[in-house]
KETOR-211401 format. One record per residue (C-alpha): x, y, z; chain; residue in one letter. Coordinates in Angstrom, 3 decimals. Example, Ala and Ser with C-alpha at 12.3 -4.5 7.8 and 13.67 -1.06 7.14 Angstrom:
BEGIN
> X, Y, Z, unit, code
> 12.300, -4.500, 7.800, A, a;
> 13.670, -1.060, 7.140, A, s;
//
This chain:
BEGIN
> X, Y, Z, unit, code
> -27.876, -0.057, -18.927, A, x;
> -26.734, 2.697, -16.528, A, x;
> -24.901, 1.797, -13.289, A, x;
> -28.143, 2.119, -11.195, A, x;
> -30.081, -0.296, -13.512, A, x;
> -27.312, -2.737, -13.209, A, x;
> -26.837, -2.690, -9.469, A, x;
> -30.527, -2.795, -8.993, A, x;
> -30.548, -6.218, -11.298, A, x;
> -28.185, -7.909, -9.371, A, x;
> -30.507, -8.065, -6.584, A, x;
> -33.011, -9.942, -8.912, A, x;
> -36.680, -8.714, -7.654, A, x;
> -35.540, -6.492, -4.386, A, x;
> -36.954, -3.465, -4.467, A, x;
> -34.556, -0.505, -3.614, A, x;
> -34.232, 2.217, -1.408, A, x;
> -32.661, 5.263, -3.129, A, x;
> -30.406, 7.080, -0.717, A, x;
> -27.352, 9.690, -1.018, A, x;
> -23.655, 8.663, -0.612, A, x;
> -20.530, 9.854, -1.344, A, x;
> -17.952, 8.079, -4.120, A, x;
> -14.397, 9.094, -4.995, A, x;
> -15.765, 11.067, -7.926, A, x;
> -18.399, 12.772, -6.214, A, x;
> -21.670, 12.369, -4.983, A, x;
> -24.182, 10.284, -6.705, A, x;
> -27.624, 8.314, -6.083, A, x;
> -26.965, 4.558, -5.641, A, x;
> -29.581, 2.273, -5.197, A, x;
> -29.081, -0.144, -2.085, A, x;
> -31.692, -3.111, -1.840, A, x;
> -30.930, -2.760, 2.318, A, x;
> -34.136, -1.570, 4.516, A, x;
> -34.248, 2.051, 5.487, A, x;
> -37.841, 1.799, 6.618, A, x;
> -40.659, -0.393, 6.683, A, x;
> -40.625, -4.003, 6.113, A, x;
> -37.521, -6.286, 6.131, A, x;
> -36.432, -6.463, 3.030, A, x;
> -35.166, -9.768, 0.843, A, x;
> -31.591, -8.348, 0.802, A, x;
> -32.101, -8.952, 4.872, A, x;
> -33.307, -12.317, 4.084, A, x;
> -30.829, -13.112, 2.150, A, x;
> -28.025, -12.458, 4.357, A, x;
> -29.926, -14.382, 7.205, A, x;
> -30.144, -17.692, 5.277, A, x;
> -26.451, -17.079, 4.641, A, x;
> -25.411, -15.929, 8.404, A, x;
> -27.506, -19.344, 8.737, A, x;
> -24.942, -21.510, 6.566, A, x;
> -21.949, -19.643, 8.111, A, x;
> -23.070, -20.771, 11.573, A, x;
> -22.954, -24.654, 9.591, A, x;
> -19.705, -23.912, 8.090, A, x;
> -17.444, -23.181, 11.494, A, x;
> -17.685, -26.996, 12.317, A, x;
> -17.470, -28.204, 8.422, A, x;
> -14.260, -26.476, 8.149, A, x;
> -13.184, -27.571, 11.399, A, x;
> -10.062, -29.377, 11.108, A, x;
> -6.535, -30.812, 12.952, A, x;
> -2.753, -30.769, 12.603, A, x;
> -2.372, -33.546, 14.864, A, x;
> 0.676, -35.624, 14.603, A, x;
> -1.161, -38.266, 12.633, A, x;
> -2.688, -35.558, 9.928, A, x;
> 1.100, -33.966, 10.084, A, x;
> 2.699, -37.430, 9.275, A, x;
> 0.400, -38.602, 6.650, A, x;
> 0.681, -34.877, 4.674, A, x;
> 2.049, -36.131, 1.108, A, x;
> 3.619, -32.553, 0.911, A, x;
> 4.960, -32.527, 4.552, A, x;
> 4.207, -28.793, 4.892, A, x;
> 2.326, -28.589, 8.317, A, x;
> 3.235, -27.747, 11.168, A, x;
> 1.500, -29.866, 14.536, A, x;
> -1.207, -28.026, 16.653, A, x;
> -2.718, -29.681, 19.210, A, x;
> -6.111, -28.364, 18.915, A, x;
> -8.752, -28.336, 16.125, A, x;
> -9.266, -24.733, 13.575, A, x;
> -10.922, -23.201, 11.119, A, x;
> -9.092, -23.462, 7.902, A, x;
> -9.092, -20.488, 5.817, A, x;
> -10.219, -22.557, 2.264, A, x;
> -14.134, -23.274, 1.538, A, x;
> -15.774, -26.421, 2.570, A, x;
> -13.704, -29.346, 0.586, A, x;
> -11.231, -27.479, -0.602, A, x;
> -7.807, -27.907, 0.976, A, x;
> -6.171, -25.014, -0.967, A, x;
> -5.596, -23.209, 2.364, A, x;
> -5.401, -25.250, 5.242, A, x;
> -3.111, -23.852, 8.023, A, x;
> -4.042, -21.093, 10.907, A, x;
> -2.602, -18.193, 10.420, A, x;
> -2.791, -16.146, 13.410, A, x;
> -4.483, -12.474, 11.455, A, x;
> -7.151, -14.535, 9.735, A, x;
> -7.706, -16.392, 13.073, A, x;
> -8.612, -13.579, 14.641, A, x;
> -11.017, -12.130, 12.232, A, x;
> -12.680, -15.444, 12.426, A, x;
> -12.886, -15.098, 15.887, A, x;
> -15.039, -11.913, 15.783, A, x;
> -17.986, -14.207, 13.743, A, x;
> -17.243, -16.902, 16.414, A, x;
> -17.499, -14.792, 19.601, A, x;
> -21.054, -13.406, 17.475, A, x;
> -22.417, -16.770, 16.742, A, x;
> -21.315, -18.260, 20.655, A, x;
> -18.465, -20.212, 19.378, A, x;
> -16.593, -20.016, 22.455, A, x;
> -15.521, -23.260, 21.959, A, x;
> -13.437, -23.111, 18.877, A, x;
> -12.195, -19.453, 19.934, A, x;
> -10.440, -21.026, 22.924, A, x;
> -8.850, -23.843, 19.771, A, x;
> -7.257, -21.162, 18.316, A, x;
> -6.116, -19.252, 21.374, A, x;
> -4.635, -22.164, 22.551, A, x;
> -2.956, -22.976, 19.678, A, x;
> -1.616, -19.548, 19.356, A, x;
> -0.143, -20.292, 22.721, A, x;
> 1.266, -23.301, 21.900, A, x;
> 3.170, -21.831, 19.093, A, x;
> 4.700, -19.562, 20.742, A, x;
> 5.789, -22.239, 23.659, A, x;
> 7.234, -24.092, 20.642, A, x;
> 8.820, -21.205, 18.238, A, x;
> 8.973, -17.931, 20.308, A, x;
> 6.653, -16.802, 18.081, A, x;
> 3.288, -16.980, 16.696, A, x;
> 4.211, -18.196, 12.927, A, x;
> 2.823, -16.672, 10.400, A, x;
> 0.737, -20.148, 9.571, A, x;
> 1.304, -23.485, 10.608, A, x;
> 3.420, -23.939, 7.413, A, x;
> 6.901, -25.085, 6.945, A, x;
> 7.561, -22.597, 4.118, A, x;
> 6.685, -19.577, 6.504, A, x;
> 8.454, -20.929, 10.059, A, x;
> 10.904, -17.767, 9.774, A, x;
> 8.422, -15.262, 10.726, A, x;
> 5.053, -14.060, 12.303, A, x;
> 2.180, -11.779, 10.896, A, x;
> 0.741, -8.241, 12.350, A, x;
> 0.169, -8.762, 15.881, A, x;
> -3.227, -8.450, 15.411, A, x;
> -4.483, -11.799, 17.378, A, x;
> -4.029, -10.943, 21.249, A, x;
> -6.448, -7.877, 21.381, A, x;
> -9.747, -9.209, 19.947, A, x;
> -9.181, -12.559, 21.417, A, x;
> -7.526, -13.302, 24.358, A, x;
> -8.701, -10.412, 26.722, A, x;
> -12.581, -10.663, 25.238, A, x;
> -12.758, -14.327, 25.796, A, x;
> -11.520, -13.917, 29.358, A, x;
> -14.125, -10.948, 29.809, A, x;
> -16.966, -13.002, 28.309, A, x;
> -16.058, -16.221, 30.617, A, x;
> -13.852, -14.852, 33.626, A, x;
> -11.619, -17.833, 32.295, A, x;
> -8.224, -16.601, 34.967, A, x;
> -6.842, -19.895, 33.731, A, x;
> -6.446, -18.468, 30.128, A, x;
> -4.810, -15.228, 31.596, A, x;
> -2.424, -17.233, 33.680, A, x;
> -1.287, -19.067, 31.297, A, x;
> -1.246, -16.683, 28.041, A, x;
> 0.419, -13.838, 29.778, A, x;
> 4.026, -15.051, 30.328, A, x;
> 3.660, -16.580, 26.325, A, x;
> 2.244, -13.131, 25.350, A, x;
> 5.064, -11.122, 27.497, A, x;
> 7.518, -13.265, 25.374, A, x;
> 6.199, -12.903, 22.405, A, x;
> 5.837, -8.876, 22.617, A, x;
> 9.946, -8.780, 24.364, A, x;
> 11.577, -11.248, 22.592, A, x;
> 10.125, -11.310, 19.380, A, x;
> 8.432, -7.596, 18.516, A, x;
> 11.352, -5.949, 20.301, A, x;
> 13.973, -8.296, 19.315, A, x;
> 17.193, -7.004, 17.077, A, x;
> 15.845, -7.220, 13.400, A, x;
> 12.587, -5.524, 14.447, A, x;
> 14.380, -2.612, 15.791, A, x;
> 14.995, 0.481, 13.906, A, x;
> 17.011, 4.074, 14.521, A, x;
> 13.729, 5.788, 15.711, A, x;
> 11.949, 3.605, 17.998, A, x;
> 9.665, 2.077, 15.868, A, x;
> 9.383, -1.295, 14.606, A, x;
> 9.907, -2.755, 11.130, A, x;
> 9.167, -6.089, 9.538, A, x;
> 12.195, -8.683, 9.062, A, x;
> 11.657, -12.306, 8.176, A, x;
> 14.339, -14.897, 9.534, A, x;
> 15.685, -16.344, 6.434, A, x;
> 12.809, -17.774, 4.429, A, x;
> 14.221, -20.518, 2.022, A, x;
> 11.944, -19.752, -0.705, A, x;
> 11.252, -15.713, -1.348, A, x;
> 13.559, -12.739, -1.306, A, x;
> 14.472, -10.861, 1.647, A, x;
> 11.782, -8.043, 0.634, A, x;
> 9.366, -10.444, -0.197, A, x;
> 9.384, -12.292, 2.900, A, x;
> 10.042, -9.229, 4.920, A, x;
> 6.663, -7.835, 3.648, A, x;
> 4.788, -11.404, 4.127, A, x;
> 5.268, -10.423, 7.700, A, x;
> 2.906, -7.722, 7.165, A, x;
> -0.058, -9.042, 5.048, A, x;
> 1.566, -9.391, 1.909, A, x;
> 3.287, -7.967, -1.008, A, x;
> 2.170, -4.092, -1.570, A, x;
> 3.734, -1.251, -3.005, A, x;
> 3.051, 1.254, 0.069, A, x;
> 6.745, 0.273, 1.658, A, x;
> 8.603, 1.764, -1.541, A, x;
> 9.758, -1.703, -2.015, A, x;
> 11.575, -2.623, 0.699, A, x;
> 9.235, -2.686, 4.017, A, x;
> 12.426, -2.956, 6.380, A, x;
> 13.748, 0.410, 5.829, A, x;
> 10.451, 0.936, 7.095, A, x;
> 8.272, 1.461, 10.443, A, x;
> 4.882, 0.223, 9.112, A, x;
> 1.724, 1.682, 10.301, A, x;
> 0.099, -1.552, 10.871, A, x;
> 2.683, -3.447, 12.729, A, x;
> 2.989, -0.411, 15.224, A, x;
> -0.373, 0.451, 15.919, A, x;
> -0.672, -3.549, 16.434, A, x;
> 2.315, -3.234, 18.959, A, x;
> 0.591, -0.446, 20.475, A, x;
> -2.710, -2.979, 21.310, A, x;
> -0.320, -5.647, 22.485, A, x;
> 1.578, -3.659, 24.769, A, x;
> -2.181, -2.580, 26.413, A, x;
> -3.472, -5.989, 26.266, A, x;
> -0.664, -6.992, 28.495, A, x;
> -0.799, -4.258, 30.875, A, x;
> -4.683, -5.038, 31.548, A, x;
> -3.806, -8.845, 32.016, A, x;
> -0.802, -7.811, 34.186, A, x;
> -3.413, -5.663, 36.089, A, x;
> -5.730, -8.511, 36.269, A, x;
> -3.469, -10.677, 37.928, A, x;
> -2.184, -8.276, 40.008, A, x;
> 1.200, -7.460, 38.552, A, x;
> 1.333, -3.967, 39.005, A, x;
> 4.749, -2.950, 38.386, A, x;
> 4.524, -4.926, 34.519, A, x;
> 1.297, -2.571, 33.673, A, x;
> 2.580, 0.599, 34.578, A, x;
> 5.558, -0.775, 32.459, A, x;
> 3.659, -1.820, 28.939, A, x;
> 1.145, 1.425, 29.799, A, x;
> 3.848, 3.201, 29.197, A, x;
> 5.367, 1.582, 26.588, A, x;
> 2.169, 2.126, 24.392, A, x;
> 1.907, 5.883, 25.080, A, x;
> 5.492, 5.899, 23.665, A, x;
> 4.938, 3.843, 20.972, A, x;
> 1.957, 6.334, 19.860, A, x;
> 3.870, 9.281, 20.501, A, x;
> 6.259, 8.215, 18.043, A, x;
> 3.775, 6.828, 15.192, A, x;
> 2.438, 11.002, 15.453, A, x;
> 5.740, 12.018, 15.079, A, x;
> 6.874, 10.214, 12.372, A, x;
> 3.847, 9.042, 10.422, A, x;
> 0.979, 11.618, 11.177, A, x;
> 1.044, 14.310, 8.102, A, x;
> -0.856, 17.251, 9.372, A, x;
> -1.291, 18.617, 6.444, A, x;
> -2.753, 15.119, 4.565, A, x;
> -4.714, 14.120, 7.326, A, x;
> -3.139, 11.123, 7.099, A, x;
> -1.028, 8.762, 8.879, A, x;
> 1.537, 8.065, 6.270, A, x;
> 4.148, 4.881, 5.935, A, x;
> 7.848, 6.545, 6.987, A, x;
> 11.067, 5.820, 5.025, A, x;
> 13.395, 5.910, 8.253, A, x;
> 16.690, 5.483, 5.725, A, x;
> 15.556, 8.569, 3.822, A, x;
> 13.984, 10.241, 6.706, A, x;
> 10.638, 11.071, 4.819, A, x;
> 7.259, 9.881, 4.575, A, x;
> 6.208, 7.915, 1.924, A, x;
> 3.473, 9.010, -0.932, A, x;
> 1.113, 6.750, -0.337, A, x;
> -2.481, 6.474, 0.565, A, x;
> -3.850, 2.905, 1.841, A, x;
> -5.684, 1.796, 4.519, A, x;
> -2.973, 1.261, 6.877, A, x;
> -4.185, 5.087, 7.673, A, x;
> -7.160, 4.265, 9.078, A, x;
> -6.192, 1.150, 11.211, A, x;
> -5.413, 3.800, 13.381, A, x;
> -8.905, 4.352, 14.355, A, x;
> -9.532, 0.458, 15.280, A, x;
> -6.800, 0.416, 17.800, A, x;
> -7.440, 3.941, 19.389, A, x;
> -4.767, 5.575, 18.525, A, x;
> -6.045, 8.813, 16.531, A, x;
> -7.054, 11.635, 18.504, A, x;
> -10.358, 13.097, 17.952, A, x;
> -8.976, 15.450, 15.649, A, x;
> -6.960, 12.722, 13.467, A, x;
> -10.463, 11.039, 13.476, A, x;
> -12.232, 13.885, 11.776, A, x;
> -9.778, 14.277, 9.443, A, x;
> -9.273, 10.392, 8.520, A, x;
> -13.475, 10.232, 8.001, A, x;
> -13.535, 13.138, 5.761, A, x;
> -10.390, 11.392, 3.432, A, x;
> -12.363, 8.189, 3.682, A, x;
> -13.412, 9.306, 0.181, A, x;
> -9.895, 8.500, -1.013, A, x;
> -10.489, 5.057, -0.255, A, x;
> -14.311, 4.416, -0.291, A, x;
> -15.201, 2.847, -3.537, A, x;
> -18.655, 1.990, -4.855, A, x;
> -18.796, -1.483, -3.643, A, x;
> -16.359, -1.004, -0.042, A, x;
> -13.202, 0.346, 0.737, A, x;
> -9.901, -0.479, -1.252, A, x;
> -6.939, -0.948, -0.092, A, x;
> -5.356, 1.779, -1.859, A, x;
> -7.089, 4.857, -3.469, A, x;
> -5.241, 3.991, -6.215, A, x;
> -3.070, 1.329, -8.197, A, x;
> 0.591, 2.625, -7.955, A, x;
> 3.335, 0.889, -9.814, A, x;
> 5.291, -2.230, -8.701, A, x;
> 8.713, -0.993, -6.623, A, x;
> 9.990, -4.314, -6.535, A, x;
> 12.717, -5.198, -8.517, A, x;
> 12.798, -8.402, -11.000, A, x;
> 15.048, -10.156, -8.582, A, x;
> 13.031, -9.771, -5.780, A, x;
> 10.577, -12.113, -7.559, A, x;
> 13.355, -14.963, -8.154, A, x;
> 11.592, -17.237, -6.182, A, x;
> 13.793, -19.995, -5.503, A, x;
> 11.452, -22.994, -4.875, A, x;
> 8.098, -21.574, -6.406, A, x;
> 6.411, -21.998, -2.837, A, x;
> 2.796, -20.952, -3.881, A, x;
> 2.814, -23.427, -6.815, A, x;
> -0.074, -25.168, -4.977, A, x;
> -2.407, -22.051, -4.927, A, x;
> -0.988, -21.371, -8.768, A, x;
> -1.711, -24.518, -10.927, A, x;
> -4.875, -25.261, -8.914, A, x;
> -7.881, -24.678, -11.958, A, x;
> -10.597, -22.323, -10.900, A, x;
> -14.092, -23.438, -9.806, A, x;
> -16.254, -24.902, -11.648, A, x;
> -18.303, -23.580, -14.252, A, x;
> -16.421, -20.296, -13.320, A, x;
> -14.507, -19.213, -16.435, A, x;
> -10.657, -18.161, -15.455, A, x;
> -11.110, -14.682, -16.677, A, x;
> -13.672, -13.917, -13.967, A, x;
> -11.102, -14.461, -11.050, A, x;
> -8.566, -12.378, -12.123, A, x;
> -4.440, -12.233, -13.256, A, x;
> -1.681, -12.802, -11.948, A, x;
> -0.173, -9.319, -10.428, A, x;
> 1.958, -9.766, -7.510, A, x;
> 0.973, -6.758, -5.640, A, x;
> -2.556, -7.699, -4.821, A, x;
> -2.671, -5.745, -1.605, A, x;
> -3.894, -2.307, -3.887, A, x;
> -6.611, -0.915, -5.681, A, x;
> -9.122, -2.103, -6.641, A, x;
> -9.331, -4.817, -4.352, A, x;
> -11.460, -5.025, -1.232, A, x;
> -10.649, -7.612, 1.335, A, x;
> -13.061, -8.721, 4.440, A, x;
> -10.700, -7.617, 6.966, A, x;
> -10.599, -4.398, 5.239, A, x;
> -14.207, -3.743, 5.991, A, x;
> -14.058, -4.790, 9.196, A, x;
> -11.516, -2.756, 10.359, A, x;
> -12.118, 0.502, 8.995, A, x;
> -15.829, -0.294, 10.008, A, x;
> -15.242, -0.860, 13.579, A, x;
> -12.521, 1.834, 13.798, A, x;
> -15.094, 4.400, 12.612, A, x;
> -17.518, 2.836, 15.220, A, x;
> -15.517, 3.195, 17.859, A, x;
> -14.953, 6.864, 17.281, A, x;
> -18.859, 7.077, 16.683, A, x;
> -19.070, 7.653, 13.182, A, x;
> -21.668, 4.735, 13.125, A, x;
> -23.409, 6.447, 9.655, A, x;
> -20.519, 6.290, 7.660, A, x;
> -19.659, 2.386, 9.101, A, x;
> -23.038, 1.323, 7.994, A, x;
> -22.662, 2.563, 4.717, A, x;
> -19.452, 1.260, 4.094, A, x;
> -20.790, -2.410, 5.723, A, x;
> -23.953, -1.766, 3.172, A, x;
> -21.432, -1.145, 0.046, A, x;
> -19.645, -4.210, 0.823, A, x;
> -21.843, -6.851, 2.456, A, x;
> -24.301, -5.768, -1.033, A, x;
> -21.190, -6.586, -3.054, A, x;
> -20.851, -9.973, -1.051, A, x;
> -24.292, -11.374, -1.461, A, x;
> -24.566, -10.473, -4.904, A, x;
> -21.272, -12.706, -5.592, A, x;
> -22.700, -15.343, -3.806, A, x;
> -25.596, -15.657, -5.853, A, x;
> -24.158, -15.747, -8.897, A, x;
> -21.236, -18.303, -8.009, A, x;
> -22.373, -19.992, -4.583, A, x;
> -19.062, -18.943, -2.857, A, x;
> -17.781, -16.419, -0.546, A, x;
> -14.179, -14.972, -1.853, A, x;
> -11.058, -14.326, -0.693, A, x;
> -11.038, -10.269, -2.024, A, x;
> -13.410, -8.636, -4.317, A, x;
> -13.035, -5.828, -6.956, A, x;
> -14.688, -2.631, -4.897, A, x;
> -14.484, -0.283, -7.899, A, x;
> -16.612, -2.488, -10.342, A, x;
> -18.218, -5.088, -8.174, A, x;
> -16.718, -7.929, -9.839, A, x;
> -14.208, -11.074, -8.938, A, x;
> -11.548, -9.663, -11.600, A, x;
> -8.552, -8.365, -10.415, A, x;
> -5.633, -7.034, -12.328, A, x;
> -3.377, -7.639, -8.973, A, x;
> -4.512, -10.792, -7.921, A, x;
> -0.928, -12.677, -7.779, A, x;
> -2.331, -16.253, -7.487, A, x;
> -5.921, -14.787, -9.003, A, x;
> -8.542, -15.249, -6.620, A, x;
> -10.267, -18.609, -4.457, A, x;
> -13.072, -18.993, -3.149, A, x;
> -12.813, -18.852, 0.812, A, x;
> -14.781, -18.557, 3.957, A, x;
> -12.718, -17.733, 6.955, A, x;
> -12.418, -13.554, 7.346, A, x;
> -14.677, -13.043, 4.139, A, x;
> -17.414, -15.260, 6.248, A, x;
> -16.674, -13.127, 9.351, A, x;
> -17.308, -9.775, 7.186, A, x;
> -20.921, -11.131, 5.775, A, x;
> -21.945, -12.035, 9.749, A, x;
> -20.338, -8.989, 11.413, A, x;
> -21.420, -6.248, 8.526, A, x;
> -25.245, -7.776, 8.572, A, x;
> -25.169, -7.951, 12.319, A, x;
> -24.357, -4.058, 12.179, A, x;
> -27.060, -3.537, 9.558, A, x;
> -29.748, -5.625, 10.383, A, x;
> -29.860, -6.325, 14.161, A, x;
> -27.747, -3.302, 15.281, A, x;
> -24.976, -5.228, 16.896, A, x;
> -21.763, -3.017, 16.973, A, x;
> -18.768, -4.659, 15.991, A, x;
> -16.188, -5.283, 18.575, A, x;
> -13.363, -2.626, 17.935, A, x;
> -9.710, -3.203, 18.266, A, x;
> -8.231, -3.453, 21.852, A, x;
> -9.584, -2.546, 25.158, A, x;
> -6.828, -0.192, 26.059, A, x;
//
């Protein structure tokens, strides 16, 4: 059976539309089971009826860190929030329980499409409130990860849309001082500061993982791209994030009619960009590379950290063109990886002496049901890399390339994936947390704690990819600024 045949089974009785697109090796004829023309077809069914049960699944996986849940935790691992969230694990489960402020606010993008306003303001809220508490948004409501934060990612999709949707001056009044904090005292603080102006990633003395370990924990998660130590590094993602803070705040400073502070965080974003061109842009790539500021080079590596640049706005034109034609380096059959290729592990063996084996929960926890073990993957610690496909990859290189109008190459990337999606669900009735682009399968040679089933920003991708697809909504892009 050739890869057509097989693609075109997976979708049961759908009839296909053959159409043209590009893969790494080439170009070949892939058939897609999405309408082109004519009547709606069952692959547009089938994501309804699952849109449907997403809509359900915001309240079932509703839950609270009240002081009550907090004191009664047998493991005594969470933190107190004082308003109800959306955990990150699938119905039941309690694998993953916390917020964590990056899958927060990819969650938010489904909520703010399905009028959740009501949970969105939860989660702001208790972003606020952690930063009241700890200075900083943590990067969950964990005790194992109190010592640092995650990608400031949550401020620019969330705070500023939810006050344009409901003119809520309340929420501005009381996020911006937080928000001012967390971007001066945190972001700019001493161990995020390097030689050339940009930040790097620096955990606070986690009590389980190494130093590099925890340091890169700040970012997503452990990857190869930093050379193996992320703080002799200004990472792409963290700066371009700082870039969207910095112009979140100057339009809420605006808003409430601090002038002097918006001229002041306008300007630091222009620098801030100017910078990431100098020392990450490679001209001749096309690529916006990860920078080695200890060995004053750029680093060899392609991932999608690149392209994040078009989500916040900060590519020129040019550096868009560029980025959409190399979108071949990452664009698999099945979505976009988060490398074009596996590269080898730069950490060293102690790096993994993990004092107090903090993930054991995730580790000895049996797969699914009925789900064989093989079919969710090993046990590779980098499992940020090819071949895996996350939700929040989609959705940001999606919505970066629509908000520098490349809407065809967004809908075939949301097509690649959201196909890839469904198809999983039918055969194991669960959304996961990443997916193997390059085959189309669950197994993944770098999946660290293998995989687990999970709704949170793989549920976001399934409503906000269809939404493109099927009803023509655009996603909402990066930051305002």
């Amino acid at each position: 059976m050739n890869r057509r045949e097989m693609l075109h089974r997976s979708f049961g009785l759908c009839s296909a539309a053959t159409v043209s697109l590009y893969t790494a090796e080439g170009v070949s004829e892939v058939d897609l089971p999405f309408r082109t023309t004519g009547m709606v077809s069952c692959a547009e069914e089938h994501w309804r009826q699952l849109d449907s049960k997403i809509r359900e699944w915001w309240d079932q996986d509703l839950i609270s860190a009240t002081e009550d849940a907090v004191r009664n935790d047998a493991e005594k691992a969470t933190l107190f929030l004082p308003f109800p969230y959306v955990k990150i694990s699938a119905g039941s489960s309690s694998i993953v329980r916390w917020q964590f402020p990056v899958d927060a606010a990819f969650m938010n993008y489904a909520l703010f499409a399905h009028g959740r306003l009501d949970i969105v303001r939860n989660h702001i809220l208790n972003h606020l409130f952690m930063i009241e508490r700890y200075g900083f948004p943590l990067n969950a409501n964990l005790t194992e990860v109190d010592t640092r934060s995650q990608t400031p990612f949550f401020v620019p999709p969330t705070i500023w849309r939810y006050y344009s949707e409901t003119k809520d001056k309340d929420i501005l009044e009381i996020a911006y001082p937080l928000l001012k904090r967390e971007y001066e005292h945190y972001w700019k603080a001493q161990h995020h500061q390097t030689p050339v102006g940009l930040a790097t990633n620096r955990d606070l003395g986690d009590p389980d993982l190494s130093a590099v370990l925890a340091a890169e924990a700040e970012v997503l998660d452990w990857m190869p791209v930093f050379g193996g130590d992320v703080r002799r590094c200004v990472p792409i993602s963290t700066n371009v994030g700082l870039v969207g803070h910095a112009r979140v705040l100057a339009q809420i400073a605006r808003e409430l009619g601090i002038a002097e502070d918006a001229a002041v965080f306008a300007d630091e974003a222009g620098q801030r960009l100017s910078l990431i061109n100098r020392y990450c842009w490679n001209e001749k790539a096309g690529l916006f590379l990860e920078y080695d500021y200890v060995s004053r080079k750029q680093l060899p590596y392609v991932s999608e950290f690149s392209w994040w640049t078009l989500w916040f706005g900060v590519a020129t034109p040019s550096q868009a063109q560029r980025l959409v034609r190399n979108l071949r380096l990452i664009e698999k059959t099945f979505g976009i990886s988060v490398t074009d290729k596996a590269y080898p592990d730069p950490h060293t063996a102690a790096d993994y002496e993990l004092k107090n084996q903090p993930f054991k929960r995730i580790q000895e926890l049996p797969p699914p049901a009925g789900i064989p073990p093989a079919y969710v993957g090993g046990n590779n610690p980098m499992q940020w890399m090819y071949p895996a496909g996350w939700g929040t990859t989609q959705i940001i290189i999606v919505g970066g390339l629509l908000r520098y109008s490349y809407d065809d190459a967004a809908r075939r990337i949301s097509t690649r994936f959201l196909r890839l999606a469904l198809d999983q669900y039918d055969k194991t009735g669960e959304l996961w947390e990443k997916y193997n682009v390059v085959d189309g399968t669950l197994v993944l040679p770098n999946a660290r704690y293998g995989n687990i089933p999970q709704h949170s920003f793989t549920a976001a991708a399934v409503v906000l990819l269809g939404q493109l697809l099927f009803e023509k909504k655009k996603l909402l892009v990066g930051c305002n600024g």
